[in-house]
TORDREN-238755 format. One record per residue (C-alpha): residue in three letters; residue number from 1; x, y, z. Coordinates in Angstrom, 1 decimal. Example, Ala and Ser with C-alpha at 12.3 -4.5 7.8 and 13.67 -1.06 7.14 Angstrom:
<r r="ALA" k="1" xx="12.3" yy="-4.5" zz="7.8"/>
<r r="SER" k="2" xx="13.7" yy="-1.1" zz="7.1"/>
% end
This chain:
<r r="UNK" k="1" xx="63.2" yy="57.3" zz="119.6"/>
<r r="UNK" k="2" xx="63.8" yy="59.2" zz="116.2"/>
<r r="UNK" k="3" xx="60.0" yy="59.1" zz="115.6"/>
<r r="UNK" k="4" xx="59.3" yy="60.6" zz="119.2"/>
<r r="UNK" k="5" xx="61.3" yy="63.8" zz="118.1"/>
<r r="UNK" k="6" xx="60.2" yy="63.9" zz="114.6"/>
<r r="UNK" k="7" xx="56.2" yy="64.1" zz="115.9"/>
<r r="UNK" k="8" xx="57.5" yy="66.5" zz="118.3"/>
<r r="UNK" k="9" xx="59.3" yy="68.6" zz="116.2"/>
<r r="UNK" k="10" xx="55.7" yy="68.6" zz="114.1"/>
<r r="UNK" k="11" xx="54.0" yy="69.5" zz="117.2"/>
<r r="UNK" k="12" xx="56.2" yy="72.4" zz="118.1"/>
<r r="UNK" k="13" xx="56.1" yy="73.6" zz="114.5"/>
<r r="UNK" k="14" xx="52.0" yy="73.6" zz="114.7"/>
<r r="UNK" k="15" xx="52.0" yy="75.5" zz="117.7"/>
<r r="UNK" k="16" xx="54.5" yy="78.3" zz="116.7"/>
<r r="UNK" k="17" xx="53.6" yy="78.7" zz="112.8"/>
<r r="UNK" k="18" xx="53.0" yy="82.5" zz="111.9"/>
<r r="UNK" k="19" xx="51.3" yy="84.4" zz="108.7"/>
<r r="UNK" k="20" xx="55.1" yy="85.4" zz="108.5"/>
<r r="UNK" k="21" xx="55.7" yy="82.1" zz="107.8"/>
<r r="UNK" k="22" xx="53.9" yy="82.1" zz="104.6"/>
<r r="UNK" k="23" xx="54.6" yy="85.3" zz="104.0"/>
<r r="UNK" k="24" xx="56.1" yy="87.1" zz="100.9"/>
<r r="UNK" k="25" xx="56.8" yy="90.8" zz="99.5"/>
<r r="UNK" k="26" xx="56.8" yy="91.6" zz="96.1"/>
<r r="UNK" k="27" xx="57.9" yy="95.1" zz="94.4"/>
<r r="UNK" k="28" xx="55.6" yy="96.2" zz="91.6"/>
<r r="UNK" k="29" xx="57.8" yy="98.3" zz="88.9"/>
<r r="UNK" k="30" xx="55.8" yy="100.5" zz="86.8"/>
<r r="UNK" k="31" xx="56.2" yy="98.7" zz="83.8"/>
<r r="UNK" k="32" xx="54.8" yy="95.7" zz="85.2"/>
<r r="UNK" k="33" xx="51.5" yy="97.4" zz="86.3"/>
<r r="UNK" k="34" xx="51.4" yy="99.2" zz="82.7"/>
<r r="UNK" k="35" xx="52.0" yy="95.9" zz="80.8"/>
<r r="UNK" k="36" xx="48.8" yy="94.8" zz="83.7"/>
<r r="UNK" k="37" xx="46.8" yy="97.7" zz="82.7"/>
<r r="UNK" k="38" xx="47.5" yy="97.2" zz="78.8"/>
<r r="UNK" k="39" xx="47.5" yy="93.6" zz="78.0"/>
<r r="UNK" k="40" xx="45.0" yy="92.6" zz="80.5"/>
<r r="UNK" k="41" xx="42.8" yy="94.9" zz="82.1"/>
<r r="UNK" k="42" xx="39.0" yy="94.9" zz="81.2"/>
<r r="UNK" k="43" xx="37.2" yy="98.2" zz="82.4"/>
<r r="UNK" k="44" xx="33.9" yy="96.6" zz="81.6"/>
<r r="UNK" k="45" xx="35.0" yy="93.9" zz="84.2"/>
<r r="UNK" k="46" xx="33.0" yy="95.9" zz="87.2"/>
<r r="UNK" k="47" xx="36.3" yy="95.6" zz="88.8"/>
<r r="UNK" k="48" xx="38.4" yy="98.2" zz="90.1"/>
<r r="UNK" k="49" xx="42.5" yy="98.2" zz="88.8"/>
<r r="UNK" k="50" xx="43.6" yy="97.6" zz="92.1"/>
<r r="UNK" k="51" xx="41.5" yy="94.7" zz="92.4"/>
<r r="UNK" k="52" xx="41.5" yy="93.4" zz="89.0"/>
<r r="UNK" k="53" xx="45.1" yy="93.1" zz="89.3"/>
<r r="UNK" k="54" xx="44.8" yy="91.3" zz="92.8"/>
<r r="UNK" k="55" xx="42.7" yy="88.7" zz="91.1"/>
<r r="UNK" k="56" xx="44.9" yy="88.2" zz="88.1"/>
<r r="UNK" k="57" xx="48.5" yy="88.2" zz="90.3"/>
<r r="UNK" k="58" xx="47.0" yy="85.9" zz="92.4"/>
<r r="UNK" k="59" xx="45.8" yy="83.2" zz="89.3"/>
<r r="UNK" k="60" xx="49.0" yy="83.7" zz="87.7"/>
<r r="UNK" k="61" xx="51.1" yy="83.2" zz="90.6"/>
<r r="UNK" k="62" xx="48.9" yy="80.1" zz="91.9"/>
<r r="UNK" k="63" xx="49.6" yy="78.5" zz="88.2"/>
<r r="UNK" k="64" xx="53.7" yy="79.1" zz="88.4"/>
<r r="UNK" k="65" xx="53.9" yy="77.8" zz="91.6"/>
<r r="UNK" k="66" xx="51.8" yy="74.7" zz="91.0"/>
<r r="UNK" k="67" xx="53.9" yy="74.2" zz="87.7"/>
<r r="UNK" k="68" xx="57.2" yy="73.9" zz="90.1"/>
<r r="UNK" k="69" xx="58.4" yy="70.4" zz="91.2"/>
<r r="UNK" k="70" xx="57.7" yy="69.0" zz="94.1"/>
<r r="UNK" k="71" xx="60.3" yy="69.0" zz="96.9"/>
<r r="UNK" k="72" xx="58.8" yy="66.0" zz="98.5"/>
<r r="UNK" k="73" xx="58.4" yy="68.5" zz="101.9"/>
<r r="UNK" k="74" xx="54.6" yy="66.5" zz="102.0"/>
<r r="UNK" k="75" xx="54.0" yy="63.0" zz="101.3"/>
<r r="UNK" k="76" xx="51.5" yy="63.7" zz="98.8"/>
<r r="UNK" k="77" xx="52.2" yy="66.5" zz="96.8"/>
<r r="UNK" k="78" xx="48.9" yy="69.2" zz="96.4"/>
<r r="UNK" k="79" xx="46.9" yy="69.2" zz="93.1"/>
<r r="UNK" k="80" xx="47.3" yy="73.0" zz="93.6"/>
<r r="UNK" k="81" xx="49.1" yy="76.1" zz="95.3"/>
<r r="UNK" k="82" xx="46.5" yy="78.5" zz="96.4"/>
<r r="UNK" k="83" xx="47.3" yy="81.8" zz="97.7"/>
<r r="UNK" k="84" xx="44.7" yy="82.4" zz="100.6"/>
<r r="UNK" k="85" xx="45.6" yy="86.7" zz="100.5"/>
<r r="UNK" k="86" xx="47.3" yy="89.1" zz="98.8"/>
<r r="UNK" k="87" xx="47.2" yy="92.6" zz="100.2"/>
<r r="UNK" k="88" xx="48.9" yy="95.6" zz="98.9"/>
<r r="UNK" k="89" xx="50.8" yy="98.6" zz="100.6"/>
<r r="UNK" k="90" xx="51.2" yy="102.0" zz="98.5"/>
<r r="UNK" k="91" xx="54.4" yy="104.2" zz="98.0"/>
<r r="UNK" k="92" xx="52.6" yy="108.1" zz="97.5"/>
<r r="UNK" k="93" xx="55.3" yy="109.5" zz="96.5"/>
% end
């Protein structure tokens, strides 16, 4: 019976998951994107800021999160946490 609700529970789960789910928001304090701009931007990349930073907040956060341990939440841990999209929303003030 206990294995009847657990592969139900699964199936539910499946059927209701959301990109809010997976979802996270991060603040970006000046000093961060300045520390960005001067330890690791390359103009002669072809890439704009916006984008260059993109790519390299999404390797560096990939490589802490793999480095975590494993909560045993899968039976086989991943090899790798990939971030599938990381999209950015501006404050003009």
């Amino acid at each position: 019976m206990t294995t009847l609700f657990k592969y139900s529970f699964i199936e539910w789960d499946i059927k209701t998951v959301t990109a809010g789910d997976y979802s996270c928001e991060l603040s970006i304090p000046k000093e961060m994107w300045e520390a960005f701009l001067h330890n690791h931007y390359n103009p002669q990349s072809g890439k704009t800021k916006i984008v260059a930073f993109r790519d390299f907040l999404k390797e560096e956060l990939e490589e802490r999160m793999t480095k975590l341990p494993d909560l045993g939440y899968e039976e086989q841990a991943p090899a790798r946490i990939n971030i599938a999209m990381i999209t950015f929303a501006f404050a003009n003030n």
